[in-house]
FIGUBA-617027 format. One record per residue (C-alpha): residue number from 0; residue in three letters; x, y, z. Coordinates in steps of 0.2 Angstrom, whole numbers, padded with zeros to 4 digits. Layout:
N
resi:NUM, resn:Ala, xx:X, yy:Y, zz:Z
...
***
This chain:
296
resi:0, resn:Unk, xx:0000, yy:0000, zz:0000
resi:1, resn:Unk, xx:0008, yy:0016, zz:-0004
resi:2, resn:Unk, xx:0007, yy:0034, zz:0006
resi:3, resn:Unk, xx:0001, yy:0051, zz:-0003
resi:4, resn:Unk, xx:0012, yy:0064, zz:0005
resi:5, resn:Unk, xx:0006, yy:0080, zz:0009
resi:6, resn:Unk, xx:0022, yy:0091, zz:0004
resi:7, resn:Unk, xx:0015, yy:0107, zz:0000
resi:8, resn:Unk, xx:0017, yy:0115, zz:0018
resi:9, resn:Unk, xx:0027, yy:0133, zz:0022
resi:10, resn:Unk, xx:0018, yy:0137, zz:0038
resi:11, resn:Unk, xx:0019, yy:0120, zz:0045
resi:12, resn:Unk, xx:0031, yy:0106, zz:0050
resi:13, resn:Unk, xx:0028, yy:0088, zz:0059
resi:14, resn:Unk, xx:0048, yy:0091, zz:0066
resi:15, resn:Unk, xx:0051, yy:0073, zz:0074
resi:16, resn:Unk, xx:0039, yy:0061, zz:0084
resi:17, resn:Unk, xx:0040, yy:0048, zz:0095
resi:18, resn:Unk, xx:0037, yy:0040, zz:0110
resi:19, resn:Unk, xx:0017, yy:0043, zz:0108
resi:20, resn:Unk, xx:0020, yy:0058, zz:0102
resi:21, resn:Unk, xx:0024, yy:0072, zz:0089
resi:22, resn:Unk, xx:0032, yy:0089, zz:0089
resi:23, resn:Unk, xx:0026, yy:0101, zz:0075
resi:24, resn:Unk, xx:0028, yy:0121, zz:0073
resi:25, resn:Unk, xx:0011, yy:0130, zz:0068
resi:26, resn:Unk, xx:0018, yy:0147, zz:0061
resi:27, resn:Unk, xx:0030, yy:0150, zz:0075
resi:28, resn:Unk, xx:0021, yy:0140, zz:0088
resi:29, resn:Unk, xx:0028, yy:0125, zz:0093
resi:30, resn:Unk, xx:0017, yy:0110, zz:0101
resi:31, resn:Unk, xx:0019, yy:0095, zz:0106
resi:32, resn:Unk, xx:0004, yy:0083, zz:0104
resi:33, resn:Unk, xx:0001, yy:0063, zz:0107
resi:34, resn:Unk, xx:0000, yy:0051, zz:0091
resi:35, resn:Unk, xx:-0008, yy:0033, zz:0093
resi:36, resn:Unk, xx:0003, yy:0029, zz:0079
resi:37, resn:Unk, xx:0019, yy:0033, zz:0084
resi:38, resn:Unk, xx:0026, yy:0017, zz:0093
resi:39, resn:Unk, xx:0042, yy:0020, zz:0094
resi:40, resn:Unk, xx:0054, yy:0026, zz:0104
resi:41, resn:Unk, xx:0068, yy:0034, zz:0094
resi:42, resn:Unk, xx:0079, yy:0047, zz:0103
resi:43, resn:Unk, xx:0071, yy:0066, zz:0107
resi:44, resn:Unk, xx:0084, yy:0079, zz:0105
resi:45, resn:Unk, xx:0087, yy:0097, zz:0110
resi:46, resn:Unk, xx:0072, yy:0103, zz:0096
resi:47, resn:Unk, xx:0059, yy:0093, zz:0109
resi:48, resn:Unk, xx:0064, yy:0108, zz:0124
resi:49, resn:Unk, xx:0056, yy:0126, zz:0125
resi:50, resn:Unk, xx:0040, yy:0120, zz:0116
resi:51, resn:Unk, xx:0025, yy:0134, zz:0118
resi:52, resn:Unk, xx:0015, yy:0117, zz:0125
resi:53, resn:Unk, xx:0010, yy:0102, zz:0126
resi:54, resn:Unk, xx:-0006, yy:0091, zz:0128
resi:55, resn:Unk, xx:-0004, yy:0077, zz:0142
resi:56, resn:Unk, xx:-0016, yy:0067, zz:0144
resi:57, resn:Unk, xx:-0026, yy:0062, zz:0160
resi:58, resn:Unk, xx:-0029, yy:0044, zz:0167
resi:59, resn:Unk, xx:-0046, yy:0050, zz:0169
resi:60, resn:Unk, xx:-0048, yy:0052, zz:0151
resi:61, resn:Unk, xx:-0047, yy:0069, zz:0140
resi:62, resn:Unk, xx:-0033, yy:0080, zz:0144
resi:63, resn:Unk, xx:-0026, yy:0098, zz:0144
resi:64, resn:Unk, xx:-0013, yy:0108, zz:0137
resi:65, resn:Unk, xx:0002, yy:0112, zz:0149
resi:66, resn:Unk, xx:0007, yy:0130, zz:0142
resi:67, resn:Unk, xx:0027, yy:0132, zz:0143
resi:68, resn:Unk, xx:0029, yy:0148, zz:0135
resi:69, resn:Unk, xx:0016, yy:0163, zz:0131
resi:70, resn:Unk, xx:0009, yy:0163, zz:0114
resi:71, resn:Unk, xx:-0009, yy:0171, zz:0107
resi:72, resn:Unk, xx:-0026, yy:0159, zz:0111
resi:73, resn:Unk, xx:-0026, yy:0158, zz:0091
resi:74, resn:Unk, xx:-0017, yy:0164, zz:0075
resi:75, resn:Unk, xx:-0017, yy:0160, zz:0056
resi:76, resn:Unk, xx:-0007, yy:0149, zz:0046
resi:77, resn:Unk, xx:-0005, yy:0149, zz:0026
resi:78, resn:Unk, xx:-0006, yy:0134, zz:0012
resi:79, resn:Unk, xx:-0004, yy:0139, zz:-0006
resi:80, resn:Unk, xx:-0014, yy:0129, zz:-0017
resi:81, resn:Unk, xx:-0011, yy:0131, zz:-0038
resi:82, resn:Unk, xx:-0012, yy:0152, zz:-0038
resi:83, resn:Unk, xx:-0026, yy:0154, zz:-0021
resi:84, resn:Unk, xx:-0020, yy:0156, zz:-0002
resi:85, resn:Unk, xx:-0031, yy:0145, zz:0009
resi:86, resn:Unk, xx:-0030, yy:0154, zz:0029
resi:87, resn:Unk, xx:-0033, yy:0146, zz:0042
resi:88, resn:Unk, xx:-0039, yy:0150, zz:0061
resi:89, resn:Unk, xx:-0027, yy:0137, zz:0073
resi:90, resn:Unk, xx:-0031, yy:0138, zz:0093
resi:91, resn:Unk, xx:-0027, yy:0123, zz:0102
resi:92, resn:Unk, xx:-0043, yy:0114, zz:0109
resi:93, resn:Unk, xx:-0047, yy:0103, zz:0124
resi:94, resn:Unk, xx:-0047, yy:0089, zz:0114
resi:95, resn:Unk, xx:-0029, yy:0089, zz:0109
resi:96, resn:Unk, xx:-0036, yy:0096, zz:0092
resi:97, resn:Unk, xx:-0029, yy:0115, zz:0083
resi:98, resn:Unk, xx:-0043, yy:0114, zz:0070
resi:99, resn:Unk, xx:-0034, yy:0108, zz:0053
resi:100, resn:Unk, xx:-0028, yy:0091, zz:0048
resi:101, resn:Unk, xx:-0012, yy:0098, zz:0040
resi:102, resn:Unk, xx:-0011, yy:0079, zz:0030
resi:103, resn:Unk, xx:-0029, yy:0082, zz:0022
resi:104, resn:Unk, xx:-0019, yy:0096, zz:0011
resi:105, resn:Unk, xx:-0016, yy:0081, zz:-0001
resi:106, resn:Unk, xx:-0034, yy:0078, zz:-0004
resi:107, resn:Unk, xx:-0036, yy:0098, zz:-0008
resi:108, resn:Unk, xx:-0023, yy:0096, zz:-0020
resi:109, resn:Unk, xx:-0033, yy:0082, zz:-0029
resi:110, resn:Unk, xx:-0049, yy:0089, zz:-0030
resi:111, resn:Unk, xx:-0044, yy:0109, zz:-0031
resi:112, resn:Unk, xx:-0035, yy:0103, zz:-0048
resi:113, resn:Unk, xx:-0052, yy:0094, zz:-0053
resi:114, resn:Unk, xx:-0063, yy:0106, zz:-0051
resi:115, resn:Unk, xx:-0051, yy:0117, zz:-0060
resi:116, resn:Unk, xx:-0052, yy:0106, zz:-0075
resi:117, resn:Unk, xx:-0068, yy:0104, zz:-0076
resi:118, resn:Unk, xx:-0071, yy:0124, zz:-0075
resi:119, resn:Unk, xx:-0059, yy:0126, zz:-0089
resi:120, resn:Unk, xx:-0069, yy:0116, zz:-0100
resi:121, resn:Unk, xx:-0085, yy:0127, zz:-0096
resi:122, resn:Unk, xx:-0092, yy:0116, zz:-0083
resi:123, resn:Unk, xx:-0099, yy:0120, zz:-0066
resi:124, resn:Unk, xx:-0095, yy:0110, zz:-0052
resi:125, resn:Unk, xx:-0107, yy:0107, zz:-0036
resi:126, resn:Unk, xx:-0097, yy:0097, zz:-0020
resi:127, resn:Unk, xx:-0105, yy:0091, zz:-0004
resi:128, resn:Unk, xx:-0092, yy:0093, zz:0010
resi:129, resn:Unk, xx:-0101, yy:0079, zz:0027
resi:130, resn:Unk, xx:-0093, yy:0081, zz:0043
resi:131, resn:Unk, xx:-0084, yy:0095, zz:0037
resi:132, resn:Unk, xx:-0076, yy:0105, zz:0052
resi:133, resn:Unk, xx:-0066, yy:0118, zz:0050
resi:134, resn:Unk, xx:-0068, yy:0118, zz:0031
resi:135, resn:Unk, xx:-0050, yy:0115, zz:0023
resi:136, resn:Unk, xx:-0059, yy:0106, zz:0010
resi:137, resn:Unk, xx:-0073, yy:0116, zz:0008
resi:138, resn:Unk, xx:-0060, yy:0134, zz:0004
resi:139, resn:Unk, xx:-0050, yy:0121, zz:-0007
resi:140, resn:Unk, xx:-0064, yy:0117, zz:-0019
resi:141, resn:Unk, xx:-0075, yy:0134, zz:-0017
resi:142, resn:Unk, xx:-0056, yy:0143, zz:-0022
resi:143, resn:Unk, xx:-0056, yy:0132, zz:-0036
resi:144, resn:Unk, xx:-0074, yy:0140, zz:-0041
resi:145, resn:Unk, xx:-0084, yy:0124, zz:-0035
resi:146, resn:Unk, xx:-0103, yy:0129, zz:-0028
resi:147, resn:Unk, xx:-0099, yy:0120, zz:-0010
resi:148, resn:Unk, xx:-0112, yy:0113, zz:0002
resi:149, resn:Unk, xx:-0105, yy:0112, zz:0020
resi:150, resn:Unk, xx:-0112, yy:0102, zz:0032
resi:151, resn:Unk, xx:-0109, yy:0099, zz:0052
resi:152, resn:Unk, xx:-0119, yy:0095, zz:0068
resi:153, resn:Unk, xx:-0108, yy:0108, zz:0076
resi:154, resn:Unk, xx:-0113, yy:0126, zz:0076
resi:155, resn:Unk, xx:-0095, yy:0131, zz:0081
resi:156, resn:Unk, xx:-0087, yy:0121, zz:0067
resi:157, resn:Unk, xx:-0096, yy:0129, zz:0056
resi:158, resn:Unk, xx:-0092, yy:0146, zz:0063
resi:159, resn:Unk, xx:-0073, yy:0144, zz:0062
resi:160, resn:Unk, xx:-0076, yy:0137, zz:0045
resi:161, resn:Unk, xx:-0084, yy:0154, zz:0040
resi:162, resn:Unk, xx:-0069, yy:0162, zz:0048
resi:163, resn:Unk, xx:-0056, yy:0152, zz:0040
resi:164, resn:Unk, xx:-0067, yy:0158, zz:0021
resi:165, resn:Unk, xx:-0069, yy:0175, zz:0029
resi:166, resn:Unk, xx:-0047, yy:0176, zz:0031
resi:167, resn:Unk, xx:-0045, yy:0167, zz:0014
resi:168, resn:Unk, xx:-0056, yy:0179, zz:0005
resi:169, resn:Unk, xx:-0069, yy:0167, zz:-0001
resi:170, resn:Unk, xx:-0086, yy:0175, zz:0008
resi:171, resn:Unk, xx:-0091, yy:0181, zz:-0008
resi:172, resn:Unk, xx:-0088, yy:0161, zz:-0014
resi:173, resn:Unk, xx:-0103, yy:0152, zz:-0016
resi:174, resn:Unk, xx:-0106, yy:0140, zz:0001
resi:175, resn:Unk, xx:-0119, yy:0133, zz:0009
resi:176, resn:Unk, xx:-0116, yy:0133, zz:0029
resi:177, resn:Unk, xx:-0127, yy:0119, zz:0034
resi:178, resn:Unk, xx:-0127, yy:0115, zz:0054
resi:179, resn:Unk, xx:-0133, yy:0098, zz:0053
resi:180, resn:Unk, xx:-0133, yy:0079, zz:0057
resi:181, resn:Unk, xx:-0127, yy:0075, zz:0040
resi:182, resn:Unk, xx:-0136, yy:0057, zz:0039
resi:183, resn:Unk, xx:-0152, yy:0067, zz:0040
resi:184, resn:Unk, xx:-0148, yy:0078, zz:0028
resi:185, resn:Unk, xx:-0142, yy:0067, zz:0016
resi:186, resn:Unk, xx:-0158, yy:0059, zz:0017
resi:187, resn:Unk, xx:-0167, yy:0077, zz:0014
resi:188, resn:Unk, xx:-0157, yy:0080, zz:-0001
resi:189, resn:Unk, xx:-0161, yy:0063, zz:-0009
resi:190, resn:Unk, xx:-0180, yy:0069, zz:-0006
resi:191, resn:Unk, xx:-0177, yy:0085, zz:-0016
resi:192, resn:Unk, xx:-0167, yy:0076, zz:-0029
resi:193, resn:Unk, xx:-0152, yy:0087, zz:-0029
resi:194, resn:Unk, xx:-0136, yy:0079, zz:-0035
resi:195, resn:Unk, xx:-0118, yy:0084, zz:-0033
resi:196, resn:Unk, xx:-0102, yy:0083, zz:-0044
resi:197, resn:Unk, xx:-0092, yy:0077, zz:-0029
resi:198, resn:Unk, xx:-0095, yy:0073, zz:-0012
resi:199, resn:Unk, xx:-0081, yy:0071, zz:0004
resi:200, resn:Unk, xx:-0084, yy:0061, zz:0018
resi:201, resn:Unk, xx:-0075, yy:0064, zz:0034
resi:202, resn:Unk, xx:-0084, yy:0056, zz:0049
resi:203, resn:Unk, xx:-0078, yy:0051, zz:0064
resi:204, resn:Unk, xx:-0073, yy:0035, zz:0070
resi:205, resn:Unk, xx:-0084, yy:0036, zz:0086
resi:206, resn:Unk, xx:-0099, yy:0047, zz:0093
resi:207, resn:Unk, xx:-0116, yy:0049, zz:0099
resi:208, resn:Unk, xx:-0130, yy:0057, zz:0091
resi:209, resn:Unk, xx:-0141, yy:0072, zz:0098
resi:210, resn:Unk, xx:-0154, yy:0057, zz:0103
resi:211, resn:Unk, xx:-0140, yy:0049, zz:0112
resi:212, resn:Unk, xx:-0139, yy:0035, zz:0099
resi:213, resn:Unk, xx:-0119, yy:0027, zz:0097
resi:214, resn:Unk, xx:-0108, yy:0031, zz:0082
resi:215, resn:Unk, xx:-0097, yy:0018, zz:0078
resi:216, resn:Unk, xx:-0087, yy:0020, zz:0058
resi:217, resn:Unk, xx:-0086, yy:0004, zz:0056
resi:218, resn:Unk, xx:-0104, yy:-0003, zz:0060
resi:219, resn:Unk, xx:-0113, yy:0013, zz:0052
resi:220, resn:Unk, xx:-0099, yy:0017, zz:0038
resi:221, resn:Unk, xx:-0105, yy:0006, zz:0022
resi:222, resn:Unk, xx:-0125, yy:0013, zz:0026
resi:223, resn:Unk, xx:-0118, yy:0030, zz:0026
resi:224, resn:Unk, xx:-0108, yy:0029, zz:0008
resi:225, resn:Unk, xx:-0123, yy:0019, zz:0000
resi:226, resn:Unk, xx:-0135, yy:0032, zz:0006
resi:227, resn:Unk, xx:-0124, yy:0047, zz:0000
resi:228, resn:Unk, xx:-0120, yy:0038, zz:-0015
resi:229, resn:Unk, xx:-0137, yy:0041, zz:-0021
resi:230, resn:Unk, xx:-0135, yy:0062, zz:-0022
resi:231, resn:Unk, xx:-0118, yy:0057, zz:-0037
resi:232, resn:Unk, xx:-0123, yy:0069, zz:-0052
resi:233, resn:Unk, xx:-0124, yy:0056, zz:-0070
resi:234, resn:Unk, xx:-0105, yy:0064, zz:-0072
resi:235, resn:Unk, xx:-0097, yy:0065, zz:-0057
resi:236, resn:Unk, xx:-0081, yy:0070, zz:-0052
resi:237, resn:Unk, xx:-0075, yy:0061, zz:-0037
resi:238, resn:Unk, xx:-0082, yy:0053, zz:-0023
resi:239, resn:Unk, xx:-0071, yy:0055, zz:-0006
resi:240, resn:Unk, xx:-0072, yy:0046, zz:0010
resi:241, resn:Unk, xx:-0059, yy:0048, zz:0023
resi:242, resn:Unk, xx:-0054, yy:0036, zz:0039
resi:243, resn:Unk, xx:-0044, yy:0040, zz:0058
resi:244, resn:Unk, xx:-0049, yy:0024, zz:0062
resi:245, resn:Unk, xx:-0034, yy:0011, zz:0064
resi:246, resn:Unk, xx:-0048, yy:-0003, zz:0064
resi:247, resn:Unk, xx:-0054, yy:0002, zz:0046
resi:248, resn:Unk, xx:-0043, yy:-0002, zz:0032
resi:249, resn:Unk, xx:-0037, yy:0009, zz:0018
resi:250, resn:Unk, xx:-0042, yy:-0006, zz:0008
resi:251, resn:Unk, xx:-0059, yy:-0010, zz:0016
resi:252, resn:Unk, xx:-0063, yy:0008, zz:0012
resi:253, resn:Unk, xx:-0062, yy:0004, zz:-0007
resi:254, resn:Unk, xx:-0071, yy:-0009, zz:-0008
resi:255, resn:Unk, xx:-0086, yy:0000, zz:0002
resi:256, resn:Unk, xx:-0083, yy:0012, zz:-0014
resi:257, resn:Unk, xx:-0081, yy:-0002, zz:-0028
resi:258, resn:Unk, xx:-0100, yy:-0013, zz:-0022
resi:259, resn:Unk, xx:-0109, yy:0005, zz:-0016
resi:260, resn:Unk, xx:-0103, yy:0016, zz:-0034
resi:261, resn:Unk, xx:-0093, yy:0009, zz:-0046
resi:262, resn:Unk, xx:-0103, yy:-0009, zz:-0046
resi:263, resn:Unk, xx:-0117, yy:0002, zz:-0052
resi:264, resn:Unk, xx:-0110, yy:0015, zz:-0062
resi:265, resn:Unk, xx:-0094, yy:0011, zz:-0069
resi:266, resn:Unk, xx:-0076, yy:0019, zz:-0063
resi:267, resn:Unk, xx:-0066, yy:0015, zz:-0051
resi:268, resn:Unk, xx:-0059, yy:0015, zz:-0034
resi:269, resn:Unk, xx:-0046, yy:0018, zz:-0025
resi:270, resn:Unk, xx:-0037, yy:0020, zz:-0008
resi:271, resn:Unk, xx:-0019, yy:0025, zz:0000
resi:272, resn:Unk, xx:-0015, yy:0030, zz:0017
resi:273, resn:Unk, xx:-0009, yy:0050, zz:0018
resi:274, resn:Unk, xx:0002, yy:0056, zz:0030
resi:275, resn:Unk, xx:0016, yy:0069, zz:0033
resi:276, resn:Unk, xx:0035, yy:0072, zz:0029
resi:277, resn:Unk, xx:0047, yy:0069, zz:0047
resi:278, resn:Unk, xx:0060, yy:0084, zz:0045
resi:279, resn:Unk, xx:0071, yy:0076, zz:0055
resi:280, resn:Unk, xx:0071, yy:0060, zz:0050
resi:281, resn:Unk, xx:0066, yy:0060, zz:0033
resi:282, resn:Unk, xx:0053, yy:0047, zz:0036
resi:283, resn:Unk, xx:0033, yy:0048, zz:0034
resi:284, resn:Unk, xx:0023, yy:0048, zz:0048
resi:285, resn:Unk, xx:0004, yy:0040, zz:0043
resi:286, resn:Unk, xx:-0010, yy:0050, zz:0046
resi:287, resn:Unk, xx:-0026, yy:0041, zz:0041
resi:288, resn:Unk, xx:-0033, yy:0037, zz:0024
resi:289, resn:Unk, xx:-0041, yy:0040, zz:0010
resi:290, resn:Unk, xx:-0054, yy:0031, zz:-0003
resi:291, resn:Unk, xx:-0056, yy:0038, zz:-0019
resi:292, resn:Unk, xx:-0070, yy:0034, zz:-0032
resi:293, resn:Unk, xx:-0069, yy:0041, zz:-0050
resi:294, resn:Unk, xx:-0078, yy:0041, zz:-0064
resi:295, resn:Unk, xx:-0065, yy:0041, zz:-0079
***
């Protein structure tokens, strides 16, 4: 199985990990957060001292941020996609989180450059972004000049998404800020028969739903895509579902892709894991993956 890289950074660095853990610079913030997937124990050297802070966590569960050094509740960083600048809002949360999945900048990459092509041949292009947070891929495809639907059960999500458009200078772009159980609203959209060009799916690996209901990815995951794969226009572009979950395989992800879309309707499927370059090492550090259905 190979690994997608996501290269393309300025303004961040995964600078070493290990241990449990992995030290990254955000702008000129350092942090120092855990990683379930690094297991090893390789030496830390000086660049692991004077951090800004770092997330422990608690035998209790959750965790907090032990600040070392002063630095601003939240600031910006940059990522330059073909000739836009995507800007986001990072402010580390009680959940370990800063609000961007610096590795997803592959998957911008993929679809910014398709909805580029299909603009230059005089088409529009119409993208449903589910479980969409703080909205890299929704700035990535709506700077690209894809009509973008973004969806989220949580209000504040969709705030800071807003905010991250706002800072890129894409309010003007044409989104839709849905806050939303997304099953539920797929399930709306397929009653009003609208269709989009491409569809991302990024849902969690575990939750509970506003009725208290348990979200588990890999008991609700394949209802989910064959659901959403209803709302595929006749000519779509790409069909993108994303995984965390160490227990959900890039290559169980394809085949949920192969029997829900392209058994049906042709294309194909594919699916890699993505991760990030290791400055001081020169290694990859894995980051997830990501299941790709195409039409051509």
């Amino acid at each position: 199985m190979s690994i997608r890289v996501a290269q393309g950074w300025k303004d961040y660095t995964l600078i070493d990990c290990s241990g449990g853990e992995k030290l990254e610079s955000w702008g000129d913030i350092r942090l120092i957060r855990p990683d379930p997937q690094v297991i090893w124990k390789t030496p830390k050297g000086k660049e692991w001292e004077n951090v800004h802070a770092r997330y422990e966590r608690s035998d209790k569960g959750g965790g907090a941020w032990t600040r070392n050094r002063e630095f601003p509740e939240g600031w910006q960083i940059s990522y330059d996609i073909g000739t836009d600048r995507l800007v986001f809002n990072i402010r580390p949360t009680g959940f370990k989180h800063t609000g961007l999945f610096p590795e997803q900048a592959v998957n911008w990459e993929y679809m910014y450059s398709l909805i580029k092509g299909r603009k230059a041949s005089g088409r529009d292009a119409n993208v449903l972004n589910l479980f969409a947070y703080t909205g890299g891929a929704t700035l990535a495809c709506a700077a690209a000049g894809a009509a973008v639907c973004h969806v989220d059960a949580s209000k504040g999500m969709v705030q800071w998404a807003r905010d991250n458009a706002a800072a890129s200078g894409l309010s003007d772009r044409p989104v839709r800020w849905i806050v939303d159980d997304c099953e539920k609203f797929v399930s709306r959209e397929i009653r009003r028969g609208h269709r989009y060009d491409g569809i991302i799916m990024d849902p969690p690996s575990y939750g509970r739903g506003p009725g208290g209901e348990v979200w588990k990815l890999e008991d609700c995951v394949y209802d989910l895509v064959a659901l959403t794969s209803q709302l595929l226009s006749d000519e779509p572009l790409f069909f993108i579902l994303n995984s965390y979950t160490t227990g959900l395989s890039a290559s169980v992800m394809k085949y949920i892709l192969e029997q829900c879309i392209s058994v049906k309707s042709g294309g194909r499927a594919s699916a890699e894991e993505i991760g990030l370059p290791v400055k001081r090492t020169g290694g990859v550090l894995p980051c997830g993956s990501t299941a790709i259905y195409e039409q051509a």
